[in-house]
C-alpha positions in Angstrom: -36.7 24.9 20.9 -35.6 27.8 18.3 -36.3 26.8 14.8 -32.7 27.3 14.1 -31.3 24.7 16.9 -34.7 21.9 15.6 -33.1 22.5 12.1 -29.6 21.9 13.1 -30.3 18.8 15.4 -32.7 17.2 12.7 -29.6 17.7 10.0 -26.9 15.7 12.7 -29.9 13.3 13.0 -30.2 12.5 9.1 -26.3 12.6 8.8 -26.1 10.2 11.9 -28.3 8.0 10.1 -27.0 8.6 6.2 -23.8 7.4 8.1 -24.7 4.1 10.3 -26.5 3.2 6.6 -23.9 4.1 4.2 -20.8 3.7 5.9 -19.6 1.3 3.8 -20.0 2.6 0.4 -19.1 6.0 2.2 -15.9 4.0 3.0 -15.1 2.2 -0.8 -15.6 5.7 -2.3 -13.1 7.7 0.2 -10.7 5.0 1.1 -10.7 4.4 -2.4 -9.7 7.5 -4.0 -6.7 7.5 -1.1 -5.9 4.1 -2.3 -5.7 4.1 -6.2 -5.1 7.9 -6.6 -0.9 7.1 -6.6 -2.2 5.6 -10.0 -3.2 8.5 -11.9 0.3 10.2 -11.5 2.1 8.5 -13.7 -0.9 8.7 -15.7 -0.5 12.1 -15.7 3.0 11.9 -16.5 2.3 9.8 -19.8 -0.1 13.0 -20.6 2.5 15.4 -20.0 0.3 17.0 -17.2 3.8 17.2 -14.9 1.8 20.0 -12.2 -1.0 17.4 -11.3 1.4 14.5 -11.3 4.1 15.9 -8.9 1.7 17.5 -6.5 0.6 13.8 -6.1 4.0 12.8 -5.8 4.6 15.4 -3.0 1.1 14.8 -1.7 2.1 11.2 -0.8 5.6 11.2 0.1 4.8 11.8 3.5 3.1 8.7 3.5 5.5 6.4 1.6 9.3 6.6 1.2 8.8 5.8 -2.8 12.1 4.5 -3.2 11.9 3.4 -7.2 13.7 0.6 -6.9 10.7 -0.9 -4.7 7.7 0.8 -7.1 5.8 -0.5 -10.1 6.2 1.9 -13.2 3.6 1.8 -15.9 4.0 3.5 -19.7 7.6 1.7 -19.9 9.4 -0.7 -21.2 9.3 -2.7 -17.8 6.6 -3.0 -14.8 9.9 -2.6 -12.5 13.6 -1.8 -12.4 16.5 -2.9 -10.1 19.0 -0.2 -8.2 21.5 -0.3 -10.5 19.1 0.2 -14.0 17.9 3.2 -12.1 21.2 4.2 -11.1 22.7 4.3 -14.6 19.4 5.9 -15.8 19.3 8.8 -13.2 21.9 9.7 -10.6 24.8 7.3 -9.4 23.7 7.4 -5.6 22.4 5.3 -2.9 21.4 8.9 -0.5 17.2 7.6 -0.4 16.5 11.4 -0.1 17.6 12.0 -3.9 16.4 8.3 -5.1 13.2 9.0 -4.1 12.9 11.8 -6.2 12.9 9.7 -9.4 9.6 9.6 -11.5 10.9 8.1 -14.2 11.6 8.5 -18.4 9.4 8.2 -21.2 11.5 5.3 -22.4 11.3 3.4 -18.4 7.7 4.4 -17.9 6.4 6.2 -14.7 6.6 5.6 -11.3 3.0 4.7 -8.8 3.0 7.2 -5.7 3.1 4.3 -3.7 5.8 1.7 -3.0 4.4 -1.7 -3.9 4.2 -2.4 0.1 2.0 0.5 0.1 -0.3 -1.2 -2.5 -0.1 -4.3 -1.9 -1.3 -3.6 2.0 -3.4 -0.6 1.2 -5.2 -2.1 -1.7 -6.0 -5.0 -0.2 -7.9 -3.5 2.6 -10.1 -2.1 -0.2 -10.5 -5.3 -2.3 -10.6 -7.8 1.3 -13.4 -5.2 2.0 -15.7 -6.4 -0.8 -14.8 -10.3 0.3 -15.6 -9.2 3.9 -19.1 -7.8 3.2 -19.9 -10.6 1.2 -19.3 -13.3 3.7 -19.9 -11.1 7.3 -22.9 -13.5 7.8 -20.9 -16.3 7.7 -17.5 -16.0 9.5 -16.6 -14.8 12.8 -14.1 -11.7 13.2 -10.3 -12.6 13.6 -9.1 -12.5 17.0 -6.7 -9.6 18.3 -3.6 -12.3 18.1 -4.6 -13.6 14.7 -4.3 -10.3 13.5 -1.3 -10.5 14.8 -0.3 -13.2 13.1 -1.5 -11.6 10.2 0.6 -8.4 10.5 4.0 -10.4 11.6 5.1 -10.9 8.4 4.8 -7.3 7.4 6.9 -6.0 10.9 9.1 -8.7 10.0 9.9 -7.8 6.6 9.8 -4.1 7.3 12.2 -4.2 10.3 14.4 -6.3 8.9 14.8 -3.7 5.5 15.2 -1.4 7.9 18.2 -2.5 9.4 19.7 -3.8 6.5 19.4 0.1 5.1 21.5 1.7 7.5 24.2 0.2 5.6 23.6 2.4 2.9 20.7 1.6 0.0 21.6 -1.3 -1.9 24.6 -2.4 1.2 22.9 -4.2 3.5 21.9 -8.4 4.3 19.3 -7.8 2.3 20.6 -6.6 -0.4 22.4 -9.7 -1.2 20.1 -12.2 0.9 23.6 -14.8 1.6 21.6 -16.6 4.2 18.6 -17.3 2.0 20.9 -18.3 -0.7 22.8 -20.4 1.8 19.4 -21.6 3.3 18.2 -23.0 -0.4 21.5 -24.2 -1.8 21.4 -21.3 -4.7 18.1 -23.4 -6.2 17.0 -20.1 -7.7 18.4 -17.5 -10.0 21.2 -15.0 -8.8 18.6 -12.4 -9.6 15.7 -13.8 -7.0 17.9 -13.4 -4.0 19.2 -9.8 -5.0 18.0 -6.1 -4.8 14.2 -5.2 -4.9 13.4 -5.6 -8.3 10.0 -7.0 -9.3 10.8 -11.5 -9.2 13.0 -10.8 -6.2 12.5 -12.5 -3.0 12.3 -9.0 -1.5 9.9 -7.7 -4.0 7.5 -11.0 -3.2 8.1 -10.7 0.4 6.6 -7.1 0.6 3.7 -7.8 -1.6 2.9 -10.8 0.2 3.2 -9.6 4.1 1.1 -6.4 2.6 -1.4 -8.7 1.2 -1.7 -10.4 4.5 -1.6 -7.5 6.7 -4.1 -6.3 4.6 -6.5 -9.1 5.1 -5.5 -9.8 8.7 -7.0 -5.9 9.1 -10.6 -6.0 7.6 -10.7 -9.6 9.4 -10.2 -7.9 12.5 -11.3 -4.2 12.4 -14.5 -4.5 9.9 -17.0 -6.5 12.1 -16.1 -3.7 14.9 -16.7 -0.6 12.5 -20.0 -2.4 11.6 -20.9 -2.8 15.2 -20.4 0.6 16.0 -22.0 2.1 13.1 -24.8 0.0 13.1 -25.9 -1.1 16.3 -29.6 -1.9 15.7 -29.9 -2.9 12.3 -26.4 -5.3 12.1 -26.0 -4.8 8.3 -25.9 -2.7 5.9 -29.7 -1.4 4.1 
């Protein structure tokens, strides 16, 4: 064999191996920067770097509608603000395409990348990740129909926003939730059943499903990928 090709095949062979031993730190470090990266543009916002920030903004709106009436801000005044705040701060209009464009003021803060769905499912495949390795010795992986389960919620909630959006932003059942009010006899405040606000029963039911999608997805897929990555040695050196 040419010194060039033994080179070449003895360079896949330590990658193959660096992989199937590192895959999960390999995984922590670049699903993590996918994850929390949404972060830093506000961030970047409060420092006045507005290039860096919008090129995440951009960079991630093909992933996420980023609606700002279902995002977290930080630098503000509140972690969260309703359709009608934003609305009266921005641009009277309910069209998602120009919604979506808001970032934010100095005075409201700056809005995450992602939608809190998006973190609340994304980010918690990272952090279920850490639980997972920590107790892979001990529980068996989820089932296909307990994920499932898991994900229900989430396809649930989602579909269900869906619908209620081709109303028009801020029209639909959702918007208003009469059945849950109905369904509860008004126990809560007017606030909890309406809009996406942070407290509402929409905000809670998107972090929630995301939270248990999230889980329901390392429960299942993490005991495969550790399989398949490491098929002699069955953990991680």
């Amino acid at each position: 064999m040419m010194p060039a090709a033994l080179n070449s095949e003895r360079l896949s062979l330590s990658l193959t191996r660096l992989l199937a031993r590192k895959w999960f730190l390999l995984f922590l470090i670049l699903y993590g920067l996918w994850v929390w990266m949404p972060f830093f543009a506000p961030l970047f916002m409060h420092l006045g770097w507005e290039s860096a920030a919008k090129g995440l903004y951009i960079f991630y709106s093909f992933f996420c509608h980023q609606l700002p009436q279902r995002s977290f801000f930080l630098f503000g005044s509140q972690i969260g603000y309703s359709l009608e705040e934003i609305q009266a701060a921005w641009l009277n209009t309910i069209n998602p395409l120009l919604l979506r464009q808001f970032s934010g003021t100095p005075e409201m803060g700056w809005k995450v990348a992602w939608s809190d769905r998006m973190i609340a499912f994304y980010g918690s495949i990272w952090l279920f990740a850490f639980l997972w390795y920590t107790l892979r010795r001990r529980i068996k992986g989820l089932t296909f129909w307990g994920m499932v389960l898991f994900l229900l919620p989430m396809l649930v909630d989602g579909s269900t926003h869906f619908i209620s959006d081709l109303a028009g932003i801020g029209q639909g059942f959702r918007d208003q939730n009469l059945w849950l009010a109905q369904l509860t006899n008004y126990a809560f405040p007017l606030d909890f059943y309406r809009g996406d606000a942070p407290g509402s029963f929409n905000s809670w039911m998107r972090l929630i499903s995301g939270v248990l999608s999230g889980a329901g997805t390392v429960w299942f897929a993490f005991p495969y990928l550790e399989k398949t990555f490491l098929p002699e040695e069955g953990g991680l050196e």
